[in-house]
N, C-alpha and C positions, 0 to 999 in steps of 0.2 A: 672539351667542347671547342670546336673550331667554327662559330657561327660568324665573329666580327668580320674574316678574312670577305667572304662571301656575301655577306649579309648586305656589306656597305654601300655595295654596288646593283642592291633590289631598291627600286622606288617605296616610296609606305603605301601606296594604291594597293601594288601587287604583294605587301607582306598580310595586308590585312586581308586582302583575297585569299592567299596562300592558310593563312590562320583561319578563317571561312569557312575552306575547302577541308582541313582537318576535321574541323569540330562538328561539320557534318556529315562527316566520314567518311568523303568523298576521294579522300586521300589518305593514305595509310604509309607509316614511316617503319621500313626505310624506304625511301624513294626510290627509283629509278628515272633517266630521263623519258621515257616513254611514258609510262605514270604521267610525268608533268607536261607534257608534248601535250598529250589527250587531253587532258584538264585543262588547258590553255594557257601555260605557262613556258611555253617553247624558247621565247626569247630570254628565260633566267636561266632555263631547267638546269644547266653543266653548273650555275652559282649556287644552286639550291642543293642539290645532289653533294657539291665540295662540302658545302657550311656544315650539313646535317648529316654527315656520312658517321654509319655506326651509331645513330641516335634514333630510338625507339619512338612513338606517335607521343607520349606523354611527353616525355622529354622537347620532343619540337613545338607543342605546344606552349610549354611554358616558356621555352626559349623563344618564342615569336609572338608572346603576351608582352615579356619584358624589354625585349627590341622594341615593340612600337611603343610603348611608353617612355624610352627614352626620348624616340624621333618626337613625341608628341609635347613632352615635357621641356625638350631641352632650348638651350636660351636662343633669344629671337638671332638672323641672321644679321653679319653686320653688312652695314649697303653705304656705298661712295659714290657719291657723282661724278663721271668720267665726260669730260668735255670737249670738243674742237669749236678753234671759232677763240672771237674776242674775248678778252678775259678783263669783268669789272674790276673796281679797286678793293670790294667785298666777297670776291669770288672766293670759293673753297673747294672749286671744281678741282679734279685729277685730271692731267693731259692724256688724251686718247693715246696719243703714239707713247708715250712714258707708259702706259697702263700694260700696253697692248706688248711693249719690249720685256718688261720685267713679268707679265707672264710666262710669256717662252720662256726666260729665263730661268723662270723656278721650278718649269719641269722638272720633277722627277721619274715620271711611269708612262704619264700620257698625253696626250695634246687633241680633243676634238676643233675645228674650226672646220663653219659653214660659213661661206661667203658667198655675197653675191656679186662683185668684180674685187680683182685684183690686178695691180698693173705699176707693182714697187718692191721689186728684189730686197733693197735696204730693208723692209718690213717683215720678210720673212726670213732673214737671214740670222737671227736668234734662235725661231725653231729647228732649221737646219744644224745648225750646235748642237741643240739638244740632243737633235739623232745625233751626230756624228758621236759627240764627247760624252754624253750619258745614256744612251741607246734607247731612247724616249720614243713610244708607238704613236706615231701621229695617223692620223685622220683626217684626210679636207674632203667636206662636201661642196663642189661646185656648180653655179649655174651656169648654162649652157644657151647661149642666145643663137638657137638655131635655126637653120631655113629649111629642112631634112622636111621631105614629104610621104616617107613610109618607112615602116619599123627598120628595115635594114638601112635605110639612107639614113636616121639615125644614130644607130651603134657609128657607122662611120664619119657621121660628121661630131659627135661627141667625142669620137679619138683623135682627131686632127686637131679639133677647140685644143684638148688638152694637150697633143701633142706641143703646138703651138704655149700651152703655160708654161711647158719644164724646158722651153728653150729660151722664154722670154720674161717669165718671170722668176719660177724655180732654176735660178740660173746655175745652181751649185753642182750640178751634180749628184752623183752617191753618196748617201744614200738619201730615197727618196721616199715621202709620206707614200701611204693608200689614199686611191682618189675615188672617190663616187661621186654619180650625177642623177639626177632625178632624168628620164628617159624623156617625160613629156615636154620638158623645155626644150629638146633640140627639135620640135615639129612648132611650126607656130599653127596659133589660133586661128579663129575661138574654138575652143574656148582656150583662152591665153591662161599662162602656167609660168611661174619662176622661182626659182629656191632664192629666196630673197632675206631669209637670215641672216644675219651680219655677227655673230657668237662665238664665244672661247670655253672651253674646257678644257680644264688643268688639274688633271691626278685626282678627278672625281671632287673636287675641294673647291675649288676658286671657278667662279664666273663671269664671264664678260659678256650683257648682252648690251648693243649698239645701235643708231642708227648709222654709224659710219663704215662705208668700206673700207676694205686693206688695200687704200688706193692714197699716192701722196695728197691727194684734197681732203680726200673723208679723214686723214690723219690729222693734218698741219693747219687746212686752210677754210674747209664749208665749216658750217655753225651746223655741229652734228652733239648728240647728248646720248649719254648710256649709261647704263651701273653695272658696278663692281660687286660681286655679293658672294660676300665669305659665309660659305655654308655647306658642310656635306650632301645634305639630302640632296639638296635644291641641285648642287651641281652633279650629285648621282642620277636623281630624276633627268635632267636637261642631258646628261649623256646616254642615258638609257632612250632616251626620247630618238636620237641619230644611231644609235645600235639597232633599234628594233626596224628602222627600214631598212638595217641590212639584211636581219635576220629575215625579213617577211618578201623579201625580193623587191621594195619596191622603189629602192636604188639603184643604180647598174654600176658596177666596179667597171673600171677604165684597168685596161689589160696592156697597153702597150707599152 
């Protein structure tokens, strides 16, 4: 049985759905993507299909009884206070930019990161290693503080925004993350719109979510607060959560 490869990377929403849809026999194993497409499982279906290839409807079931009793069971997440800003004499805060470096660092597989400004090469110059020295698949979602007043002055004024990051922030060169951008921040309001996230995902495992940008203030110098939170699900959930508006179109990949 090859369920953990694939498995780890479905939210528990969508396992108990997925176990739902067996039991009433709405879905029949062995899967196919199309199967799962229709049933409304599109953004797992190629995960679903891997886990449970060559495994009969009883077999998935009990395979996907005993997966969510693990997620359901298993021990609480551990959570660290990640700080910028003055630090008491009782503090037990973690440093934003210390937090934010030895992530990258520990890539091994993957990197999501949504920001909403960036504007300090020193900060993303750990992920950049990751690609380079362990060929770690990054991911940035970016906002887009645009003046674009129709769908096509859009596409182009979100290529230029970015154009402008990988000359001015991403200053390294090759090789270079995937970028997406939410379409309706490059038109301004009302009604006003911004990918305003500030979060890390790290190999489906580890999470950073922040109030600080990837900017030298929101690193070193504003009073910004966020957690740390060592946890599978939560950070398969939180990655799955920036996958499925790529799957559903309602991000735009930047092409240039």
């Amino acid at each position: 049985m090859t369920t953990s490869g694939g498995l780890t990377r479905i939210p528990l929403p969508m396992l108990e759905r997925l176990l739902l849809a067996m039991e009433r026999r709405r879905l029949e194993a062995p899967f196919s993507e199309a199967d799962l497409v229709d049933t409304g499982f599109h953004g797992f279906a190629e995960d679903v299909v891997t886990a449970f290839a060559g495994i009969d409807s009883a077999g998935v079931v009990g395979a996907l009884r005993m997966v969510i009793a693990e997620r359901l069971d298993r021990p609480p997440p551990r959570l660290d206070l990640v700080w910028t800003g003055p630090e008491t004499r009782a503090s037990v805060a973690r440093s934003t930019r210390l937090v934010v470096e030895r992530l990258f660092e520990s890539a091994r597989r993957s990197v999501v990161v949504g920001g909403y400004a960036f504007d300090a090469p020193e900060i993303l110059e750990p992920l950049y290693r990751a690609m380079k020295e362990r060929s770690v698949d990054v991911t940035l979602f970016l906002d887009i503080d645009g003046t674009a007043t129709t769908a096509a002055g859009a596409e182009a004024f979100a290529t230029a925004f970015i154009d402008r990051f990988f000359r001015t922030v991403w200053t390294f060169g090759l090789p270079k993350p995937d970028v997406y951008y939410d379409p309706r921040t490059a038109i301004p309001g009302p009604p006003w719109s911004s990918l305003h996230a500030k979060c890390i995902v790290v190999d489906n495992e580890r999470s950073l979510i922040t109030s600080a940008n990837f900017t030298d203030r929101g690193q070193t110098r504003n009073i910004e607060a966020g957690v740390l939170i060592e946890d599978t699900g939560f950070a398969a959930e939180l990655g799955a959560q920036w996958r499925q508006l790529v799957s559903e179109s309602l991000v735009m990949r930047y092409e240039g």
